[in-house]
Backbone as a chain_set.jsonl record, in Angstrom:
{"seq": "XXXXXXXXXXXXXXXXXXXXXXXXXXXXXXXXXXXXXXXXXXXXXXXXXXXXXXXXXXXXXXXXXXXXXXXXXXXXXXXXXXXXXXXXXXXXXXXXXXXXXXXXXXXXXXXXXXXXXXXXXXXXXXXXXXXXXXXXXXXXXXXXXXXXXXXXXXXXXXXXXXXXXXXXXX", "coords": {"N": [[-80.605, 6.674, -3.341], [-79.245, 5.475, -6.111], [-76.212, 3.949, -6.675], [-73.697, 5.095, -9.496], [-73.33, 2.73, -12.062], [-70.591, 2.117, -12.791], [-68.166, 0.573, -14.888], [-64.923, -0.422, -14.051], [-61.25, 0.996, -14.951], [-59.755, 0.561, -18.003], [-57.18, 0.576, -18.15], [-55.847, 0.233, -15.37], [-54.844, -0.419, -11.968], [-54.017, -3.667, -10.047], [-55.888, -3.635, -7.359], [-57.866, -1.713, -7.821], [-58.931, -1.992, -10.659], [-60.419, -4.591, -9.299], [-61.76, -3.771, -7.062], [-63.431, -2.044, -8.932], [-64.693, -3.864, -10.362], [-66.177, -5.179, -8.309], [-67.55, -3.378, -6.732], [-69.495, -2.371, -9.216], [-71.106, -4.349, -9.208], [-72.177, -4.535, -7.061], [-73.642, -2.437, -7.307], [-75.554, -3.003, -9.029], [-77.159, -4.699, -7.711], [-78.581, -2.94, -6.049], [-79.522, -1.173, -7.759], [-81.826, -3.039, -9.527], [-83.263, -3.26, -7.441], [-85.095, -0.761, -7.074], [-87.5, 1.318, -7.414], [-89.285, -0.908, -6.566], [-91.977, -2.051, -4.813], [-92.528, -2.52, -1.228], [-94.605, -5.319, -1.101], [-94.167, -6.004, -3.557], [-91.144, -6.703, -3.543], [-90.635, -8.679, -1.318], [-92.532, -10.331, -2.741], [-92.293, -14.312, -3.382], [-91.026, -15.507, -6.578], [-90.408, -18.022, -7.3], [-91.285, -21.182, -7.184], [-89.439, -23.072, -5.82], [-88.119, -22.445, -4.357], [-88.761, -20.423, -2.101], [-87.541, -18.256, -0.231], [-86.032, -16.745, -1.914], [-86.33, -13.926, -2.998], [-86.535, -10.642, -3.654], [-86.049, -8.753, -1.731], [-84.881, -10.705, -0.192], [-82.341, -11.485, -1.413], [-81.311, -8.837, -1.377], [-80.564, -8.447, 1.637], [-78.985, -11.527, 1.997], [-76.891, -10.297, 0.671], [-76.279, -8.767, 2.093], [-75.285, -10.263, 4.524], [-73.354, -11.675, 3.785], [-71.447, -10.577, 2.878], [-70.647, -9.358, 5.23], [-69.686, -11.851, 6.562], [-68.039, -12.907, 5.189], [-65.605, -10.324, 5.035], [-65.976, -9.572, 7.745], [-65.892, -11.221, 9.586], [-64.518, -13.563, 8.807], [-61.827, -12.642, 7.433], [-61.164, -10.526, 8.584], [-61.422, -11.845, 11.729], [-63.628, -11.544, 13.771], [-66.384, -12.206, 16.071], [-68.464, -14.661, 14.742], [-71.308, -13.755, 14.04], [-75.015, -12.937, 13.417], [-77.482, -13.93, 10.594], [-76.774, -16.427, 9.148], [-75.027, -17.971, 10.882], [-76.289, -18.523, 12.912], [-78.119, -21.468, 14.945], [-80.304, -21.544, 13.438], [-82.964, -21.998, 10.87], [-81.578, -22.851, 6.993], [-81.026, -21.017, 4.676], [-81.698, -18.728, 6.57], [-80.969, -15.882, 6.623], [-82.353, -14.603, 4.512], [-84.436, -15.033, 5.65], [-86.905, -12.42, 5.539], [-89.357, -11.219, 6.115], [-91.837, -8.661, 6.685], [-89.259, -6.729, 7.076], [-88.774, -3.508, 5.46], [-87.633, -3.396, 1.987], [-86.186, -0.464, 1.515], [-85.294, -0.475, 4.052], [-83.501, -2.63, 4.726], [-81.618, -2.167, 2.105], [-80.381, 0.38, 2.907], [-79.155, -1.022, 5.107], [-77.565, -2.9, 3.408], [-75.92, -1.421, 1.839], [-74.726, 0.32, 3.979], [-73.046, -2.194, 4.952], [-71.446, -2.641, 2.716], [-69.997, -0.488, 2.363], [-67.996, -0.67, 4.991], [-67.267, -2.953, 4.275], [-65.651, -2.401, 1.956], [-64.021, -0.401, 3.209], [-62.667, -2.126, 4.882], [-60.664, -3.751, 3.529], [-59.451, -1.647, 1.846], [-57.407, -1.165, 4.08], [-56.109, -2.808, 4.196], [-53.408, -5.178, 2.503], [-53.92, -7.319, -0.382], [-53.013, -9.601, -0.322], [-53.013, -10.367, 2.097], [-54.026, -13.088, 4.458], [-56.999, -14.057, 5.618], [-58.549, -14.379, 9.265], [-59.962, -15.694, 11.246], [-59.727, -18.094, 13.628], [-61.801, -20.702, 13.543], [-63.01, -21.163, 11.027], [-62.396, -22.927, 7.78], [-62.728, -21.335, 5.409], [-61.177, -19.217, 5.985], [-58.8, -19.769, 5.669], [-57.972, -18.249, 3.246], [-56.589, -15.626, 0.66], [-56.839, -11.82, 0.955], [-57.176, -11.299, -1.615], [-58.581, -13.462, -3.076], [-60.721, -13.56, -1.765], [-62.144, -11.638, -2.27], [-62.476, -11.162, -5.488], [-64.019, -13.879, -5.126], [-66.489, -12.602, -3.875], [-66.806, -10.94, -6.02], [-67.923, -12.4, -8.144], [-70.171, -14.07, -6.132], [-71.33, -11.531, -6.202], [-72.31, -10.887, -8.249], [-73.442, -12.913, -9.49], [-75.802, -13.645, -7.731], [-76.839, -10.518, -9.109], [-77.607, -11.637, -11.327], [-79.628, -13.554, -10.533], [-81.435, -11.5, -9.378], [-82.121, -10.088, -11.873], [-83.857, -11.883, -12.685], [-85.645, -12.208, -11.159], [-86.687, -9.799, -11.074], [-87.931, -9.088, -13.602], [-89.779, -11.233, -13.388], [-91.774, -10.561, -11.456], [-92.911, -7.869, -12.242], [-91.561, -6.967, -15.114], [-89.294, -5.36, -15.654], [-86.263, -4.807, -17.431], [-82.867, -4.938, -17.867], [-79.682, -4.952, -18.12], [-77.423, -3.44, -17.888]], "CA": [[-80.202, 6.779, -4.734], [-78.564, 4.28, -6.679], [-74.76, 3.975, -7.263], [-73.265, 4.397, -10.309], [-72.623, 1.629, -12.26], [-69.453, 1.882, -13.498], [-67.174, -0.566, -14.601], [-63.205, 0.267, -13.767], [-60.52, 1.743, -16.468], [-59.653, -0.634, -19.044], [-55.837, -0.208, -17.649], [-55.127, 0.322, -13.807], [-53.726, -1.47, -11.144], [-55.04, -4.834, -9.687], [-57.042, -3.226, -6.39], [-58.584, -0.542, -8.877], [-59.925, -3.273, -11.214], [-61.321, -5.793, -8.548], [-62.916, -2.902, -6.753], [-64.164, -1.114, -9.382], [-66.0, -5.015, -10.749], [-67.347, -5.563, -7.21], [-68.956, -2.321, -6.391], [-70.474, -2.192, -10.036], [-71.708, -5.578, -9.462], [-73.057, -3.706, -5.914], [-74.612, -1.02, -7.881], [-76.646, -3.456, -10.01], [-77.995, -5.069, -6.891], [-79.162, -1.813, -5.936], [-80.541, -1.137, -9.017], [-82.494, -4.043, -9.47], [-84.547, -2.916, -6.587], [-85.437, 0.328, -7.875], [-89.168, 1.765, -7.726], [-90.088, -1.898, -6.275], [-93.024, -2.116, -3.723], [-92.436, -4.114, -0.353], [-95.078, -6.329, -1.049], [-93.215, -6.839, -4.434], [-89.661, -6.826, -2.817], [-91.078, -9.229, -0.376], [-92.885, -11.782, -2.895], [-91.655, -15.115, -4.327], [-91.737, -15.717, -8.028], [-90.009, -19.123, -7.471], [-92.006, -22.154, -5.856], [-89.343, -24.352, -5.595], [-87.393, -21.677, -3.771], [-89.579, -19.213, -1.416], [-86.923, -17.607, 0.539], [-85.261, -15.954, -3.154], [-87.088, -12.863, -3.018], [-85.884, -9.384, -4.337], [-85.486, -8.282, -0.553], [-84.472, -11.766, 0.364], [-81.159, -11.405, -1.838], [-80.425, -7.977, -0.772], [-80.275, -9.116, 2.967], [-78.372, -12.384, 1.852], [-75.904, -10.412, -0.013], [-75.509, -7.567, 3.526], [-74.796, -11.058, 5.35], [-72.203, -12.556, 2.998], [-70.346, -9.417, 2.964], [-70.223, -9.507, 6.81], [-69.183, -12.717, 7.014], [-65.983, -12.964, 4.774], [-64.81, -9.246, 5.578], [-65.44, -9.091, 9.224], [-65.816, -12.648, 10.003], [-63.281, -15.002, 8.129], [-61.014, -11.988, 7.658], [-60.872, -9.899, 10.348], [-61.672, -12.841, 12.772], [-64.468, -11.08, 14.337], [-66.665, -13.031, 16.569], [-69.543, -15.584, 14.068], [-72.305, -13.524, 14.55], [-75.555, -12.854, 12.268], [-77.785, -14.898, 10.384], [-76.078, -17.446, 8.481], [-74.06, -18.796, 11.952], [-77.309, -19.187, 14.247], [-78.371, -22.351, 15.037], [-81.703, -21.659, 12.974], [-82.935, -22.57, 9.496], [-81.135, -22.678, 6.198], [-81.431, -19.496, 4.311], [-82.149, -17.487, 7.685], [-80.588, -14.543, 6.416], [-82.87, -14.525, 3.317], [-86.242, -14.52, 6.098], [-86.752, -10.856, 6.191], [-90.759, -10.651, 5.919], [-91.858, -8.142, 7.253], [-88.296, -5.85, 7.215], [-88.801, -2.751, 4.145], [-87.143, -2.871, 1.771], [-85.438, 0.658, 1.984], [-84.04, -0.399, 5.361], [-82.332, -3.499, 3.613], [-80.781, -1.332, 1.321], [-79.957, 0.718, 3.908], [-78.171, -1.942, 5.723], [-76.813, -3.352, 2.339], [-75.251, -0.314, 1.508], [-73.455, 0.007, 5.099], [-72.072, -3.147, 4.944], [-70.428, -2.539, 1.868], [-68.947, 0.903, 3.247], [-67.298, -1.72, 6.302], [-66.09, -3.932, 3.518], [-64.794, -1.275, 1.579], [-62.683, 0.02, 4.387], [-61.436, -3.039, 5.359], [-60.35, -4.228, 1.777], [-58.735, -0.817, 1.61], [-56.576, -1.396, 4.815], [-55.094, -4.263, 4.243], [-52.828, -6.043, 0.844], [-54.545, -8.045, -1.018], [-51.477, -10.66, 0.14], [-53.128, -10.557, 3.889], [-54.64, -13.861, 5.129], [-58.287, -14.291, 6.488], [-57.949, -15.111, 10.673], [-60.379, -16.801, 11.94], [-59.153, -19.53, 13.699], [-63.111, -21.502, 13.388], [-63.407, -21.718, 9.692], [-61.495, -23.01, 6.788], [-62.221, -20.735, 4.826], [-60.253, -17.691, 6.491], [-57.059, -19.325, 5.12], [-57.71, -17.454, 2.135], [-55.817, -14.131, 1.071], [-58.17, -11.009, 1.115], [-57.601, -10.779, -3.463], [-59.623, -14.604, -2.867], [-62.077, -12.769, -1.044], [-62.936, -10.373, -3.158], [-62.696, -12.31, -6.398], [-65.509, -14.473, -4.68], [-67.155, -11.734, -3.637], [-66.778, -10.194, -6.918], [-68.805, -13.974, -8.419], [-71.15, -14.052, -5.367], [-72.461, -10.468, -6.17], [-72.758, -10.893, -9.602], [-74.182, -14.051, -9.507], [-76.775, -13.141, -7.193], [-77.304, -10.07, -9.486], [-78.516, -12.542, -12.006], [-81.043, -13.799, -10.256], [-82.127, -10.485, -9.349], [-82.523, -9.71, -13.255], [-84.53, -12.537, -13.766], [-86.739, -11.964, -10.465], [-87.713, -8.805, -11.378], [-88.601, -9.41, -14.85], [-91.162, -12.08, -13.508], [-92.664, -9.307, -10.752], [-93.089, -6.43, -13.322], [-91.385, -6.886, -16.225], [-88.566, -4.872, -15.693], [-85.371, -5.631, -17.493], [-81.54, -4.43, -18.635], [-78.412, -4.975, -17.231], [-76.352, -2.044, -17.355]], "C": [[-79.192, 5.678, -5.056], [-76.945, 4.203, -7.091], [-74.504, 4.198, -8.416], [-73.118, 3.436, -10.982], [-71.795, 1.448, -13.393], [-68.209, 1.283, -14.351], [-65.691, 0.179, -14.55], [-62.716, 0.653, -15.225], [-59.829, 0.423, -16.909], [-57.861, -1.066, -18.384], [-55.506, 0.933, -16.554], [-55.042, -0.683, -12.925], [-54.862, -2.458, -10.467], [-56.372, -4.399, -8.672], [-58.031, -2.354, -7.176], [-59.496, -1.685, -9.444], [-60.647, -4.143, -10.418], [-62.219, -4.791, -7.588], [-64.01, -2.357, -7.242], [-65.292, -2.506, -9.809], [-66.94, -5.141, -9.78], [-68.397, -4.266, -7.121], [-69.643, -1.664, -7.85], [-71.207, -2.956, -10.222], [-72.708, -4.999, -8.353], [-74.02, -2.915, -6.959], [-75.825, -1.641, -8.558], [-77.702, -4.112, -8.961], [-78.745, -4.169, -6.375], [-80.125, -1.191, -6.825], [-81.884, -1.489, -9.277], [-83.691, -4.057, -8.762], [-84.996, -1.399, -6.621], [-86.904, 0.836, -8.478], [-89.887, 0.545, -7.372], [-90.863, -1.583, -5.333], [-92.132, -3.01, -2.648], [-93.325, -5.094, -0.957], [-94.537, -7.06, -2.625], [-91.764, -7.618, -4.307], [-89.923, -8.646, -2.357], [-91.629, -11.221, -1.165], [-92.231, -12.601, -3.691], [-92.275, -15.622, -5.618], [-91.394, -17.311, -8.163], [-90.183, -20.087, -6.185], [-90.877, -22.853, -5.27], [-88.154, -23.416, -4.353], [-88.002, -20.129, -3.473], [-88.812, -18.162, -0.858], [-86.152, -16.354, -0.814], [-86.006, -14.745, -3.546], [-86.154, -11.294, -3.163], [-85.006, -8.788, -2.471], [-84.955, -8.971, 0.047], [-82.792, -11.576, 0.171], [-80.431, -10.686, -1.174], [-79.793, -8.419, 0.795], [-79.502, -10.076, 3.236], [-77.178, -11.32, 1.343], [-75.063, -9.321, 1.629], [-74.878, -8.514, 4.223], [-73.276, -11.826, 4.929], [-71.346, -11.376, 3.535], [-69.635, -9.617, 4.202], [-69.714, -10.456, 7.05], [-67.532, -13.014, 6.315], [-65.297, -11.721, 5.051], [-64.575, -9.381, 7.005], [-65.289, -10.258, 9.846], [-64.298, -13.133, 10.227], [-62.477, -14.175, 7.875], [-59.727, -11.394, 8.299], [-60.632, -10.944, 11.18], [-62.675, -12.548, 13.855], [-65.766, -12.489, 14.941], [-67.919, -13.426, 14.976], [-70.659, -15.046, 14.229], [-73.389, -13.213, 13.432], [-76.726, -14.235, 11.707], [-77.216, -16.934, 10.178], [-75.131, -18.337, 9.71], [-74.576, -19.331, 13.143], [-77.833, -20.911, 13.775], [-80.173, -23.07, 13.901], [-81.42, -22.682, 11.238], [-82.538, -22.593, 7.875], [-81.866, -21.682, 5.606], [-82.189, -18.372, 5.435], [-81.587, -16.127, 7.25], [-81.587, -13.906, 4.716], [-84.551, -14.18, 3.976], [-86.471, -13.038, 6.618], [-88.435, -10.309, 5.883], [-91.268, -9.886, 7.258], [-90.644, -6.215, 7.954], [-88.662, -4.778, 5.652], [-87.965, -3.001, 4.107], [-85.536, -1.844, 1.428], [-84.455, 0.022, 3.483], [-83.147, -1.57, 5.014], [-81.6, -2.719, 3.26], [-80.228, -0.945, 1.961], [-78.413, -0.246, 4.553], [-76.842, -2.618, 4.79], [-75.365, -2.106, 2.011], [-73.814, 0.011, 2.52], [-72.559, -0.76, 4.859], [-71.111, -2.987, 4.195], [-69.374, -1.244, 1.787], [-68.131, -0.19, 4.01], [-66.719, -2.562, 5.451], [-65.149, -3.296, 2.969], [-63.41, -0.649, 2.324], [-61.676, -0.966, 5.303], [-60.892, -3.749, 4.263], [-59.349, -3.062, 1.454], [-57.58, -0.498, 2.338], [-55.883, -2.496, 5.004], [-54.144, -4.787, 2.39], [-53.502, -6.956, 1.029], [-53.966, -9.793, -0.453], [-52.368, -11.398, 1.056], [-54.318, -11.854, 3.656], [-55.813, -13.822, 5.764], [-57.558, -14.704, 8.066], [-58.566, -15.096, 11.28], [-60.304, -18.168, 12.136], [-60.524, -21.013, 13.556], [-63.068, -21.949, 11.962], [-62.343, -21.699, 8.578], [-61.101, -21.887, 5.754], [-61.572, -19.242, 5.25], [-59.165, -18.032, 5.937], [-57.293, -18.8, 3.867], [-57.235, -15.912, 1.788], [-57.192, -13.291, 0.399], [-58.387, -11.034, -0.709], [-58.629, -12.452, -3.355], [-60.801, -14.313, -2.805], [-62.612, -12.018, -1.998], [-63.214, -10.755, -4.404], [-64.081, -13.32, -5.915], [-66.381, -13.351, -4.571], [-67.881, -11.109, -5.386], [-68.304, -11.171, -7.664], [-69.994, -13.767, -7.948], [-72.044, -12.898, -6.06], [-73.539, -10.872, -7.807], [-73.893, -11.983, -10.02], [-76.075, -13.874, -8.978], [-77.835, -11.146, -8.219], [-78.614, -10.288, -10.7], [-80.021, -13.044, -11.928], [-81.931, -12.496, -9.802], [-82.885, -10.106, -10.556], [-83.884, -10.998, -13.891], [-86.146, -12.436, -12.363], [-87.391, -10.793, -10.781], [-88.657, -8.265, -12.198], [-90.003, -10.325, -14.568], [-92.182, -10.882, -12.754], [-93.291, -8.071, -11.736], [-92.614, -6.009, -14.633], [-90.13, -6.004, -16.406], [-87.547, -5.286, -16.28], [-84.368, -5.009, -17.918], [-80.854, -4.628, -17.486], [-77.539, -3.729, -16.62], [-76.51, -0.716, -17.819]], "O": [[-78.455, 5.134, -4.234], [-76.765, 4.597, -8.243], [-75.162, 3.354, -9.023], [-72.372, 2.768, -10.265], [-72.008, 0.922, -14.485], [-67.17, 1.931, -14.217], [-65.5, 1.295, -15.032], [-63.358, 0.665, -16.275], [-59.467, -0.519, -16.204], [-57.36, -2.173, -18.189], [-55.08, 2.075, -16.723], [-55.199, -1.85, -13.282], [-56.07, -2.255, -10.343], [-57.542, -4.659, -8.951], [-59.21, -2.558, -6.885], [-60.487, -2.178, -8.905], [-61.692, -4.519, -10.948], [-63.397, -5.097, -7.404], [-65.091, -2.135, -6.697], [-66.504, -2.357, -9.655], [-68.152, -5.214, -9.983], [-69.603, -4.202, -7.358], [-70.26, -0.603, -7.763], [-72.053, -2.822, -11.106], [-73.912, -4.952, -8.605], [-75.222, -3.139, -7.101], [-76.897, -1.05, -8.682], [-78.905, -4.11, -9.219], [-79.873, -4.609, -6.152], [-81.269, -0.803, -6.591], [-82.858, -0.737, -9.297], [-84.771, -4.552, -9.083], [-85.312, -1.136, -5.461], [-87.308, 0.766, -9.639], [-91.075, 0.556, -7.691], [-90.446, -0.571, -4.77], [-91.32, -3.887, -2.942], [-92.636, -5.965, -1.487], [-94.498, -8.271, -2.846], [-91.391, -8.695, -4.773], [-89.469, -9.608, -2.977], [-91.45, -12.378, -0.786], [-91.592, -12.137, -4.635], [-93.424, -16.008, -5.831], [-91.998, -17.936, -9.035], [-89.753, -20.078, -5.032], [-91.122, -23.339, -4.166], [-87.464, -24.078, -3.578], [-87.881, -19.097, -4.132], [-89.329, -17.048, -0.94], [-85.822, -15.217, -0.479], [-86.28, -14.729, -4.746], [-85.063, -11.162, -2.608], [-83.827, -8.552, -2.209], [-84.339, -8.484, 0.995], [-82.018, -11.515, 1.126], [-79.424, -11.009, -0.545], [-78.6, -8.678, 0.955], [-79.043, -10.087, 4.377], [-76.152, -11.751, 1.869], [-73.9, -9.224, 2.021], [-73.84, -8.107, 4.746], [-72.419, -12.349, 5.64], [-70.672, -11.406, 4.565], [-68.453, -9.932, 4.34], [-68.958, -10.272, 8.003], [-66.411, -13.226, 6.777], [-64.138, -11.958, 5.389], [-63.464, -9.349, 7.535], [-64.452, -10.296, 10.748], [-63.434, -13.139, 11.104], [-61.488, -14.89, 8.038], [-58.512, -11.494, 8.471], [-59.438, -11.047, 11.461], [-62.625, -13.254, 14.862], [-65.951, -13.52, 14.295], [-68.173, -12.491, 14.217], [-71.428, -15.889, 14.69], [-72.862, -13.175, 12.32], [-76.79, -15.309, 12.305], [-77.294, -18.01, 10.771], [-74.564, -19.364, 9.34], [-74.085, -20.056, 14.008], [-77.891, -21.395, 12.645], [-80.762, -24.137, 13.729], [-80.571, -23.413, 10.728], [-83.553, -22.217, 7.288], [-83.044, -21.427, 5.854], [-82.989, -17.473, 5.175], [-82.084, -15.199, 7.889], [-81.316, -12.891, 4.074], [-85.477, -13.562, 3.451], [-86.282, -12.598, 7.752], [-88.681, -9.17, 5.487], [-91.188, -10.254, 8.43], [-90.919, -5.247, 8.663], [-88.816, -5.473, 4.648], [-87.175, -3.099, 5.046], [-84.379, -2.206, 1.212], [-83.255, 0.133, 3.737], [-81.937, -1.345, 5.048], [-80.728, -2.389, 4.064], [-79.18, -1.576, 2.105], [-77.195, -0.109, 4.437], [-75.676, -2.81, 5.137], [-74.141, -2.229, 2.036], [-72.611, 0.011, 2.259], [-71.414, -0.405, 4.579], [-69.959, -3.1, 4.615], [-68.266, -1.157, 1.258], [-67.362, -0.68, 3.183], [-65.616, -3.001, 5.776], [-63.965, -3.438, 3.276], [-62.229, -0.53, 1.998], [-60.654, -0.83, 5.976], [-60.709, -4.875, 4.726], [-58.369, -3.399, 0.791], [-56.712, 0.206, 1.821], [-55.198, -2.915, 5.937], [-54.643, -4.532, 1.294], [-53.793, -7.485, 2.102], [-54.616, -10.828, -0.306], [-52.567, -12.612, 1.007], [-55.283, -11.729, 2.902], [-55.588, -13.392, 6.895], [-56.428, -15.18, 8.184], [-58.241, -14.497, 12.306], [-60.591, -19.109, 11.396], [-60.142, -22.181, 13.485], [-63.094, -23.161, 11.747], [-61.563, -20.763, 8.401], [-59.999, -21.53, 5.338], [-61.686, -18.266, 4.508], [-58.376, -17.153, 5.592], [-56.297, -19.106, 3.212], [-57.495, -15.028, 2.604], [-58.127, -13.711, -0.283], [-59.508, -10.836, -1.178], [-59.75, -12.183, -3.785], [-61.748, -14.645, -3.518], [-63.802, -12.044, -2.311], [-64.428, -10.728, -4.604], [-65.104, -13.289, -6.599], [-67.158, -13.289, -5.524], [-69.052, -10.943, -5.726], [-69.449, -10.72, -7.689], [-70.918, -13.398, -8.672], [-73.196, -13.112, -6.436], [-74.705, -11.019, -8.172], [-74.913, -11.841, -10.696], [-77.124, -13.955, -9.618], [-78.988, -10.768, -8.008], [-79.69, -9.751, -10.961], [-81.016, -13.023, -12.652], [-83.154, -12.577, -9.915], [-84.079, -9.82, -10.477], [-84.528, -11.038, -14.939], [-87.335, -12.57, -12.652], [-88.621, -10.75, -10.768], [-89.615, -7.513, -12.02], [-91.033, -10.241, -15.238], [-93.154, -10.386, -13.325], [-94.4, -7.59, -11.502], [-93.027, -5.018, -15.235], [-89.876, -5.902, -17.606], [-87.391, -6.452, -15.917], [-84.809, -4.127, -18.654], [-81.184, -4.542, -16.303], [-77.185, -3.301, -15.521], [-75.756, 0.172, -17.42]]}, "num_chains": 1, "name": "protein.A"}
């Protein structure tokens, strides 16, 4: 079932507001895929870009998450698509994965971000000593994050409209 999609209260405190944008920006990605087929999930509406696929995103967006929370954060070891030696947009090749278990996974992740976003000030420093961007403080993070999702929700809204015609934001 699909999240909510809420947006925060017009006036509460900074973590309130940047939470409540990201995980309604979550909710729409969730959304978005909503009564799709795999083999719809699965296909590309855009030649010039094969890998951008409804299930492609979701899977791109479970990897992002992982990588600035537990990654560049935390400092957790580089692990995952996006850090193997393979081919650009590897975290986007998921033919063959439903779906549902995306979601699935999507969903987790953002529980694990959630809880580490909630244990720490906003103040606190990324610390991994490998990548630049860890020197950023976790309100950075999430603020991107906040962008990333949304962004990526975009193209969700306009992939699904070509697959079936589906369309509204909120």
């Amino acid at each position: 079932m699909t999240p909510p999609r809420n947006r925060p209260p017009f006036v509460a405190d900074e973590r309130t507001q940047l939470i409540g944008w990201f995980d309604m920006q979550r909710s729409i990605i969730q959304w978005k895929c909503e009564g799709l087929s795999d083999v719809d999930a699965h296909r590309s509406v855009l030649p010039t870009s094969p890998c951008m696929t409804m299930a492609g995103l979701v899977s791109h967006m479970r990897w992002v998450e992982h990588c600035w929370f537990e990654v560049l954060f935390l400092g957790r070891p580089a692990e995952g698509p996006q850090f193997d030696d393979g081919p650009e947009d590897a975290d986007m090749m998921v033919e063959g994965i439903p779906l549902a278990q995306l979601l699935d996974e999507y969903e987790r992740q953002c529980a694990v971000s959630n809880e580490i976003i909630a244990a720490h000030s906003l103040d606190d420093i990324g610390r991994h000593p490998d990548f630049g961007s860890a020197a950023a403080t976790l309100r950075w993070m999430v603020i991107h994050m906040v962008e990333e999702t949304a962004r990526h929700a975009g193209h969700m809204d306009t992939i699904r409209e070509l697959l079936d015609g589906e369309k509204g934001y909120y």
